[in-house]
FISELO-206268 format. One record per residue: residue in one letter; z, x, y of N, C-alpha, C, O in turn. Coordinates in steps of 0.2 Angstrom, whole numbers, plus 5000, padded with zeros to 4 digits. Atoms other than C-alpha are relative to their C-alpha. Layout:
residues N
AZXYZXYZXYZXY ...
END
This chain:
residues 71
X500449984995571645404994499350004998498849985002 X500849995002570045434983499749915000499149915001 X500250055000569845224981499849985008499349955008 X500150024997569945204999499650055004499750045010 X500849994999568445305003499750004997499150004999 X500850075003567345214990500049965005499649965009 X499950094996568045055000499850045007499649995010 X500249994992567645135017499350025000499050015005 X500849975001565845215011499849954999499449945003 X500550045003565345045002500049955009499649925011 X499850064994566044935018499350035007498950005011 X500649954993564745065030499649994997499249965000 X500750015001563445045019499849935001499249925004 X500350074998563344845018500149995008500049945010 X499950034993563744845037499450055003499350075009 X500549984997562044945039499349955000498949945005 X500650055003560844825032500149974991500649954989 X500050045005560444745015500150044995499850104994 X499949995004561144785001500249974992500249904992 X500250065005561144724981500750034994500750104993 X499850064999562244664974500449965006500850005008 X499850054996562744534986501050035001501350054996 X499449975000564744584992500549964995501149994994 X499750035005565444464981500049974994500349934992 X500149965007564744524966500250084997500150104992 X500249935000565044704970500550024993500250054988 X499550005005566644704958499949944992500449934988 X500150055005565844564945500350034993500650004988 X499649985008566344664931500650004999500949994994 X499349985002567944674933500549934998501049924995 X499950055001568044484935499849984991500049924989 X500550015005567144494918500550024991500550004985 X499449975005568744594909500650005004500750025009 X499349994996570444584913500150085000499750114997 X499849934999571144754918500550024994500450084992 X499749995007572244744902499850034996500050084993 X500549965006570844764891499450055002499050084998 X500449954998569844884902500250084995500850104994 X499849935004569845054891499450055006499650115007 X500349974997568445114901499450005008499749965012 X500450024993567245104917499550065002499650125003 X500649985000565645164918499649995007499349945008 X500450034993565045194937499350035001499250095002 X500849984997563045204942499849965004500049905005 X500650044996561745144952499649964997499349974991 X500550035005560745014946499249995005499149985011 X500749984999558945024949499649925004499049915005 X500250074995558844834959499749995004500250025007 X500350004994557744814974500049955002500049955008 X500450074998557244624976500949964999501449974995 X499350034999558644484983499949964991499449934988 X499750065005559544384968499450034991499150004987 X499949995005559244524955500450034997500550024991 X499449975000560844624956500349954998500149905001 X499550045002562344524948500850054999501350024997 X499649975002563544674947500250004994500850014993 X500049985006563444704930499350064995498850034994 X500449965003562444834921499449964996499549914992 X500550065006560844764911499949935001499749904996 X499950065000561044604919499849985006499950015011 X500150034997560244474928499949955001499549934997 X499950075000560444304933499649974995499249994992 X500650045006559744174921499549975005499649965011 X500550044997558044114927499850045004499450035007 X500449934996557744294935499550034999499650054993 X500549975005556144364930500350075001500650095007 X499949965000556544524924499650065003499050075002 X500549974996556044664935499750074995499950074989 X500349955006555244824926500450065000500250124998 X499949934998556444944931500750004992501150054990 X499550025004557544844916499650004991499849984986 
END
């Protein structure tokens, strides 16, 4: 029950306006580790404001991004 009110919070918020990372990045990490080798998951906010700086992963942003200052 507790995952499907993330999923219904996160689905409200991209259905109000812009948000970052893009929706088919929101989960980029987990693309990134099989769930096999997950030992741990570390969930925050990342500090992104500007389109094509979010990537869904922590510390990370596309190649050829200028790095914003909040990194």
């Amino acid at each position: 029950a507790k995952m499907q009110s993330i999923y219904k919070k996160v689905k409200e918020e991209y259905s109000k306006g812009t948000c970052y990372p893009p929706k088919n990045l929101i989960f980029n990490a987990f693309k990134q580790c099989p769930f096999k080798k997950l030992k741990v998951v570390l969930v925050g906010q990342d500090p992104y404001i500007k389109e094509n700086e979010a990537m869904g992963l922590c510390f990370s942003i596309p190649k050829g991004t200028k790095v914003p200052p909040s990194l």
